[in-house]
N, C-alpha and C positions, 0 to 999 in steps of 0.2 A: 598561627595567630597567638597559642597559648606561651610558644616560645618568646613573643617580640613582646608579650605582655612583664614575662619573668625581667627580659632585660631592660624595662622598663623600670621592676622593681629596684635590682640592684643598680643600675647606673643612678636612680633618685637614691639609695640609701648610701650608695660613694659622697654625692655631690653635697647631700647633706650632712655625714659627716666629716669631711673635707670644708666645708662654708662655716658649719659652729667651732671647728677644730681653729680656723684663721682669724676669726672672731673673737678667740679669746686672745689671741697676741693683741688686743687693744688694752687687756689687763697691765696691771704693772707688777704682779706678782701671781704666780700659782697659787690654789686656793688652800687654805692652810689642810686638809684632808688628806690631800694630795704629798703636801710636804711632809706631813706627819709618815705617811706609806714611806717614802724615801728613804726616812728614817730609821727604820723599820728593816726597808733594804737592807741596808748596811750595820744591821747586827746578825745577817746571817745564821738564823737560828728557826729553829720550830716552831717561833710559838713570839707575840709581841706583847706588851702588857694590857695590851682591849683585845684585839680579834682573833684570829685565825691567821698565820703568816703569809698564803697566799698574795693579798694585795699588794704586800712590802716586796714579795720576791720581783712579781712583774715589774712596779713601778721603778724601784731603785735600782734591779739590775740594768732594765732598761734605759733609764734617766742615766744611768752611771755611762752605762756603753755609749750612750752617744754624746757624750760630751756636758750636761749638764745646760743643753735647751730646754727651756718650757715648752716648746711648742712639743715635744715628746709626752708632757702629762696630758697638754688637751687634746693630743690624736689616740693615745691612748683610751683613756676614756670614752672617746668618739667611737674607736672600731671595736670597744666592748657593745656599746649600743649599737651598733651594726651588728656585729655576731648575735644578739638577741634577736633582732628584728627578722634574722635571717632564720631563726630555728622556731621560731613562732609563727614564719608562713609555712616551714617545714610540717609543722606538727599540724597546723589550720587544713593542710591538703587531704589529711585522714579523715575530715570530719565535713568539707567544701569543697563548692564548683573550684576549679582553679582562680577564676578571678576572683572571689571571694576569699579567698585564702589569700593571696596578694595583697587584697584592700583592707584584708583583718591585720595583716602586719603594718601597710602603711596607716592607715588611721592610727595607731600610736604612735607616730612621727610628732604629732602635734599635741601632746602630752605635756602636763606641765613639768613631770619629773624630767622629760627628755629635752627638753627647752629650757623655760629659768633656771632650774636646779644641774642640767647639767652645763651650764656657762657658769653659773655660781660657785658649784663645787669641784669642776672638771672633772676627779679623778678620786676614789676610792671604794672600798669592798662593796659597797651599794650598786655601783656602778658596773662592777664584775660582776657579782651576781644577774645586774640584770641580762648577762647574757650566760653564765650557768643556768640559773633556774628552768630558763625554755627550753637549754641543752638536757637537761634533766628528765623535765617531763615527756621530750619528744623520744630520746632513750629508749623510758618506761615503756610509754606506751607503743613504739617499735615493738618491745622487746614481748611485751603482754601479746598482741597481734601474730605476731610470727614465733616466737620463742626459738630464736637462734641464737647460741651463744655469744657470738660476737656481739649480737646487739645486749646482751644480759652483762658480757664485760664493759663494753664502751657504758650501759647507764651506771656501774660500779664505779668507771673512772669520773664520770661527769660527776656522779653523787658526794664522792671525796673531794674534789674539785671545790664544789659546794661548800663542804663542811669546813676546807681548808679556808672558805674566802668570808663566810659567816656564819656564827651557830645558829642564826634566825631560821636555817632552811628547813630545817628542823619542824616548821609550821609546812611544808611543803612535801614533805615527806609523811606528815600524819594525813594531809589530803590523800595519798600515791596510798598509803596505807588500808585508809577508810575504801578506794575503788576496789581493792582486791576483796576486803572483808563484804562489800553485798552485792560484788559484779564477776568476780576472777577469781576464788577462793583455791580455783584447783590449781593456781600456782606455789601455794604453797606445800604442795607434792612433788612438784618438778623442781629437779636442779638449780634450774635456770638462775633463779631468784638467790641462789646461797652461793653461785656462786658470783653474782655481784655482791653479796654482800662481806664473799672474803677479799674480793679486789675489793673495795673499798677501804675495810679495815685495814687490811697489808698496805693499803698508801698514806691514810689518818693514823697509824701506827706509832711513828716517830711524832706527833704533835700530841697523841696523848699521853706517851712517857717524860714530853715535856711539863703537860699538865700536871702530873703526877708530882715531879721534881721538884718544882716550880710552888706545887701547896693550891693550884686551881688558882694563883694569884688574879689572873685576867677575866674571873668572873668579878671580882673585888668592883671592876671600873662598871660592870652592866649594874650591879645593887647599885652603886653610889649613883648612876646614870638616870635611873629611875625611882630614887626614896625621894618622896615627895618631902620630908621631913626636916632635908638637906638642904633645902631652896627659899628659906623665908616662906612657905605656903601657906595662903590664908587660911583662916579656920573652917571655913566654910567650905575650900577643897579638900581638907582634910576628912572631914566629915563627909560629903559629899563626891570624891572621890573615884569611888566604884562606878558613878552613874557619869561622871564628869569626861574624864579620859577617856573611857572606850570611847563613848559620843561623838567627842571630836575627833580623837584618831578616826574613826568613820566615815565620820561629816568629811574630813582633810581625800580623805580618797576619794569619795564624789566629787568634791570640787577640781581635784587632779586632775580628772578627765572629763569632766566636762567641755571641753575642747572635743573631744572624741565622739561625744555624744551628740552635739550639734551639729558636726560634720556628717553624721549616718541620717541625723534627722532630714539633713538637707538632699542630702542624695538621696533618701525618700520621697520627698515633695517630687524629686527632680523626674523620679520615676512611678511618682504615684500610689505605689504598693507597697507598704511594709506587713509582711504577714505577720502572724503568732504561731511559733512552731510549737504544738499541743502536744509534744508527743515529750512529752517527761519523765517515763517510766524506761527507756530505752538505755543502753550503757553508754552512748556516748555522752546522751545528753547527762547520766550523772555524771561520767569522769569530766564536763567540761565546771559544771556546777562547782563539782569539788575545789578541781585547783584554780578557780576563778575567787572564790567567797570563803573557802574553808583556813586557808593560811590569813587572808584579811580576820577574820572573827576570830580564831583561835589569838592573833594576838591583842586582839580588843576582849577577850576572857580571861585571858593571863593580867591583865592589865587589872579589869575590876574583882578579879581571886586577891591579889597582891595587892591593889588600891594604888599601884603607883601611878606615874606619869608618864606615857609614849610618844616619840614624836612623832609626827606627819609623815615625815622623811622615812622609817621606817617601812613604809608600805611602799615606797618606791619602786620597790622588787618584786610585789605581789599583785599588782594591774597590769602583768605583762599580757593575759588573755582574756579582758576585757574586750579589743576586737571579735578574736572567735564569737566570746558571748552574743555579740551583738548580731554578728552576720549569721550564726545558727539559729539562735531563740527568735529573730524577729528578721526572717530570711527577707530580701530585696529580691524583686525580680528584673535582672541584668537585660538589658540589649547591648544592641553595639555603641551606641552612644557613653551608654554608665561608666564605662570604664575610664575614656577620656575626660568628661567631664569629674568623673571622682580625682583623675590624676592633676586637674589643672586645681581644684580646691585645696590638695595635697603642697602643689609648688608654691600656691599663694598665700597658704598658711607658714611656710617654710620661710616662706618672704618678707613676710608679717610679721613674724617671733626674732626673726635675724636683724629685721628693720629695730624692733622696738628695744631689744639687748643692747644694738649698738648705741642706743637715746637713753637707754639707762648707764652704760657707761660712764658714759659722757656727762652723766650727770650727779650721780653717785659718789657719794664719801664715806665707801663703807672699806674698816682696816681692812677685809680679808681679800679686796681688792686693789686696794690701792696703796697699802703701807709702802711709806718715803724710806728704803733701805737704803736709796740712795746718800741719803745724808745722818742717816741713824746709825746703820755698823761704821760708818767712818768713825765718829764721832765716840763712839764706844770702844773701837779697836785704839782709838788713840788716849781714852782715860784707861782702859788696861796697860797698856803702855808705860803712862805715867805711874802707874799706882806699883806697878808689877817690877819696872828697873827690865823691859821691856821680854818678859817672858811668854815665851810659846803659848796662845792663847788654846788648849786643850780640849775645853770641857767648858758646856753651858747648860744650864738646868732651869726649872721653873715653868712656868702657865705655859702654853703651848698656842695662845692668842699668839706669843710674842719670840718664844723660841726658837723656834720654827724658820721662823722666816728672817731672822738673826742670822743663823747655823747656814741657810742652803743661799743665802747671797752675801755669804760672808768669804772673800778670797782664803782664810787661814783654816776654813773648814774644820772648826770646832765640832769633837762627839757631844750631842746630845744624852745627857744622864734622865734617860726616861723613869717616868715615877713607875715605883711597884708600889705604891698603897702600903708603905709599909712591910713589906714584904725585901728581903736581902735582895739587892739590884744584881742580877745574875749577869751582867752584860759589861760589867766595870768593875775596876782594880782599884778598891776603895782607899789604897793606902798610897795608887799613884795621884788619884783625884787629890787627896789633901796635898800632896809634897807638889802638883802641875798650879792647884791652885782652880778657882772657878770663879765663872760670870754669871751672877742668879738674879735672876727677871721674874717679877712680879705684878699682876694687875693692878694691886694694890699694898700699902706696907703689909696687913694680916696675912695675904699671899706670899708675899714676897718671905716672912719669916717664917712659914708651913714650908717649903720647900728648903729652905737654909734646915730647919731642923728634920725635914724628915728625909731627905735626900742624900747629905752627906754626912752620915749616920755618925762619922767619928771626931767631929768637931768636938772641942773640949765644951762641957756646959755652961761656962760661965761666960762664954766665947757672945761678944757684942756685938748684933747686926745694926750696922750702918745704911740704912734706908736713904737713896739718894733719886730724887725724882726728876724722870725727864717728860719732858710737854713736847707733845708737837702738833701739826696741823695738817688734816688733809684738803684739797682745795680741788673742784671740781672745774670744767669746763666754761661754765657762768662766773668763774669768782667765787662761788661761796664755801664759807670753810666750814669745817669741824674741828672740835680740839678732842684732842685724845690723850692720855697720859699714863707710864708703863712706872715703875719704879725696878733700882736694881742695885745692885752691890756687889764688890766685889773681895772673894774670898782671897788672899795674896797667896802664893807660892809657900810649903814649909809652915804654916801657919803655927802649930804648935810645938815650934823647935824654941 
């Protein structure tokens, strides 16, 4: 029985992400997160100018090998979240009946991070992580349990894994941290522990000596990402601040899953009983506590220490055992019925999110959906043309609304000249950029002129940017439009010969 239940689980976690994976070919474009990883790909290096290279290596090697389908970034992204879903029933079986472990995994199916957010954004480190982190802790706590070394190297490899895909994990490892300090202390006498943390270092090895080289340049983008100071912020968040952000980043993860919560609610009704497990002093129930709340609040403390701004999106990676929470602290009592019945709320919810995606499609005039490339790089490859006396179009720089998706549906396959914040662009041949010439895209003129001077560092100063605006329209299913508008310019070939 417990068997026909498991493949109950995985054939709903194929078919759902196989169903959101073909759902997004109603898009017209990959979400720019996604393009940006691509990008990323294809500089073959240790290290990107925001994260960790990880994402870039999957997405772009991948997207590259198969020919440069989209439908590769939105299955990608799909069987990351399948890989979570699957190490989170793993790790749910150390602590739950088996069906409970099944149902802690699927009830996150219906999540808002795994639903809107991931048709939205398809594909990036958020997304990877959401299937390291569960690999992580399920590792760990293997490894704690039995202390076999395989399991002490595979949570080394998982943990590198991690670091390589985002420094956030960082909040997930001070929870793994805090278990041993008032539940497991005596592993820090055994091996076990040192020596995941020499595999890990011996694999994060080559991306710190990048950091090193580099000047820590890719922390540059998390400060800018988060000074509130940067963003026209009112006065009253500025003051205000410290109480402001945490609150919400918090509030934002409640509301995540609340889909999740009404779903347990119902299955309670459905069965009458929802207990209260009393028993809080026990090591399971701190290590679920931990890595359930303690990576959520440590980055809602970071936030009011620093006073900056967090997004929502952020936590997307840290509600992965929110299930467990539910099915262990406030245990349901299973017959044979619960299980079908929780599985048929599971498909209908599935049905429900898939139904309303495809009505927002459909409806929707947002760029990072729907930008007309169709008619935009034509139209651009042809004033380089003119302007240029019809030279090899190389090199494209600027906001990354707009680059982006320029560069990866453009047939001439322009390098993207990623910003270093100022920092020397280790990824490009600064004296071939000026002699090839570049196409630089901007939100707006102010944009547009930040990137002319901070990017192609060797431009003569008295050098005159030509600010040239193009307008366009996105138009939804009903008829109705949006306008939108990029400006750009173009650097000529040889420029100061």
């Amino acid at each position: 029985m417990i068997e026909e239940k498991k493949k109950s689980l995985y054939i709903f976690l194929f078919i759902n992400a196989l169903c959101w994976s073909c759902l997004c070919l109603v898009r017209n474009i990959i979400g720019n997160d996604a393009l940006e990883a691509i990008s990323w790909g294809e500089l073959v290096d240790f290290g990107t100018n925001k994260h960790p290279p990880l994402s870039g290596w999957l997405l772009g090697g991948v997207y590259n090998l198969c020919g440069h389908h989209d439908f590769v970034a939105y299955f990608l992204g799909q069987i990351s979240i399948l890989i979570g879903f699957i190490f989170i029933y793993k790790l749910a079986k150390f602590f739950l009946e088996p069906e409970k472990a099944i149902c802690s995994s699927l009830i996150m199916t219906s999540c808002y991070y795994y639903t809107y957010i991931a048709f939205y954004e398809n594909f990036n480190c958020n997304f990877l992580s959401m299937a390291i982190w569960p690999m992580i802790t399920y590792y760990f706590y293997k490894s704690v349990k039995g202390n076999k070394t395989v399991d002490w190297i595979l949570f080394g490899v998982a943990s590198a894994l991690g670091v390589l895909c985002k420094y956030q994990v960082i909040f997930l490892f001070f929870a793994l941290f805090l278990y041993l300090i008032l539940c497991d202390r005596k592993q820090f006498r055994q091996k076990g522990m040192y020596i995941s943390i020499l595999t890990g270092f011996l694999i994060i090895l080559p991306h710190i000596i990048f950091l090193f080289k580099t000047d820590f340049f890719s922390f540059i983008y998390m400060a800018e990402r988060t000074e509130i100071g940067s963003h026209n912020t009112p006065q009253f968040l500025i003051q205000f601040g410290r109480i402001v952000f945490p609150l919400k980043f918090l509030l934002d993860q409640v509301l995540s899953v609340t889909t999740c919560i009404a779903v347990y609610l119902f299955l309670g009704l459905q069965t009458k009983q929802i207990e209260t497990n009393k028993n809080l002093k026990n090591s399971e129930s701190i290590f679920i506590l931990l890595i359930t709340f303690v990576p959520i609040l440590a980055q809602g403390c970071m936030a009011a220490i620093e006073n900056n701004r967090i997004l929502g999106m952020w936590g997307s990676i840290m509600v992965s055992f929110v299930g467990i929470f539910l099915f262990y602290f406030f245990p349901i009592k299973f017959n044979e019925k619960t299980f079908s019945y929780f599985l048929k709320w599971i498909y209908g919810l599935m049905i429900a999110w898939l139904t309303g995606m495809f009505i927002f499609s459909q409806l929707q005039t947002k760029l990072h959906m729907s930008f007309p490339y169709q008619e935009i790089v034509p139209n651009l490859n042809k004033v380089w043309d003119n302007t240029t006396n019809n030279s090899e179009l190389k090199y494209i720089c600027g906001t990354g609304d707009y680059v982006y998706k320029i560069k990866e549906y453009n047939t001439r396959r322009p390098k993207v000249i990623i910003e270093t914040f100022g920092y020397k662009n280790p990824w490009i041949d600064h004296e071939d950029v000026i002699k090839s010439g570049v196409l630089v895209v901007g939100k707006s003129k102010k944009n547009l002129i930040h990137y002319v001077k901070e990017m192609i560092i060797l431009l003569p100063d008295d050098y005159q940017i030509n600010p040239i605006r193009y307008d366009f329209v996105i138009k939804n299913k009903l008829g109705k439009t949006k306008k939108y508008k990029f400006y750009y310019t173009i650097i000529p070939p040889m420029i100061h010969e």
